[in-house]
C-alpha positions in Angstrom: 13.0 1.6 -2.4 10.8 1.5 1.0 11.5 5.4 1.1 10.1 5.9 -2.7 7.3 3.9 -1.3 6.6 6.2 1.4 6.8 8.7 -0.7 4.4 7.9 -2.9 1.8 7.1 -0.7 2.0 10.4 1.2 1.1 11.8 -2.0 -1.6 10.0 -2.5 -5.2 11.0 -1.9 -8.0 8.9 -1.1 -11.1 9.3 -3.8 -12.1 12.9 -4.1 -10.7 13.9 -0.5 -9.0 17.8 -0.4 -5.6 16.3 1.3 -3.1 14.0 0.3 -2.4 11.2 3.3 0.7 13.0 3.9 -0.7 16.2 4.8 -3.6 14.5 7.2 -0.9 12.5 8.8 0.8 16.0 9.5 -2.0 17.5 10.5 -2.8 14.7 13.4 1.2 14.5 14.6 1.0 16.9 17.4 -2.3 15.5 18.2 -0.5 12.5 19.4 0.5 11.5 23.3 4.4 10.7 23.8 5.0 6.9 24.2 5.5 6.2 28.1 9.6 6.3 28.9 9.0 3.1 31.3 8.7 -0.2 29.9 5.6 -1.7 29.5 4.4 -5.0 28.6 2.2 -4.7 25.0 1.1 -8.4 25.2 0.1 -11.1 26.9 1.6 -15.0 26.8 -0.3 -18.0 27.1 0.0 -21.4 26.5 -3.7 -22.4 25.6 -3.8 -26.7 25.0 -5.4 -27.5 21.7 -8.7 -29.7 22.1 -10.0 -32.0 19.7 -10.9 -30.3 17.1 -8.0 -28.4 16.4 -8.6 -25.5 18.2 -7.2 -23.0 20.9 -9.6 -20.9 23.3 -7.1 -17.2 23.8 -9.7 -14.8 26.2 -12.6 -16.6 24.8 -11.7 -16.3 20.9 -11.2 -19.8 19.2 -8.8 -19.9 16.6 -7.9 -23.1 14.4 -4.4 -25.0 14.3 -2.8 -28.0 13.2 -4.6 -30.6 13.8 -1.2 -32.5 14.5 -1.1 -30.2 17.9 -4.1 -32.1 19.2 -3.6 -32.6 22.9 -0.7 -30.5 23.2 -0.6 -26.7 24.8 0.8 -24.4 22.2 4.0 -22.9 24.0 3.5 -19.4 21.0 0.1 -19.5 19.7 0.8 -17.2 16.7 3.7 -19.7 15.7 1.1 -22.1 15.9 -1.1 -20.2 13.0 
């Protein structure tokens, strides 16, 4: 079913555009850099504490969470979302 999908959206244009998504995403493969062989870390953990109004401060975005968490840190804070 996922490969029908796929399918179908490959063969889909956008508006009045002279490709299909398919044949721009050909056309941009070899543009694109190998993936490093090392390992390498793609994100960062933190354990941010919620303050008093229900928030968490992640590199100076505030984001909203229970407000049952109040005073705690959040161990995952996309769990906590």
């Amino acid at each position: 079913m996922i490969v029908r999908w796929e399918q179908e959206d490959d063969a889909r244009r956008i508006r009045s555009r002279p490709r299909t998504i398919g044949e721009y995403c050909a056309a941009g493969q070899p543009l694109l850099a190998l993936l490093p062989e090392e390992p390498f870390e793609a994100g960062r953990l933190s354990t941010p504490r919620v303050d008093r109004y229900g928030q968490i401060c992640v590199r100076m975005n505030r984001y909203s969470v229970p407000v049952r968490l109040i005073g705690q840190h959040c161990p995952r804070h996309a769990a906590c979302l």
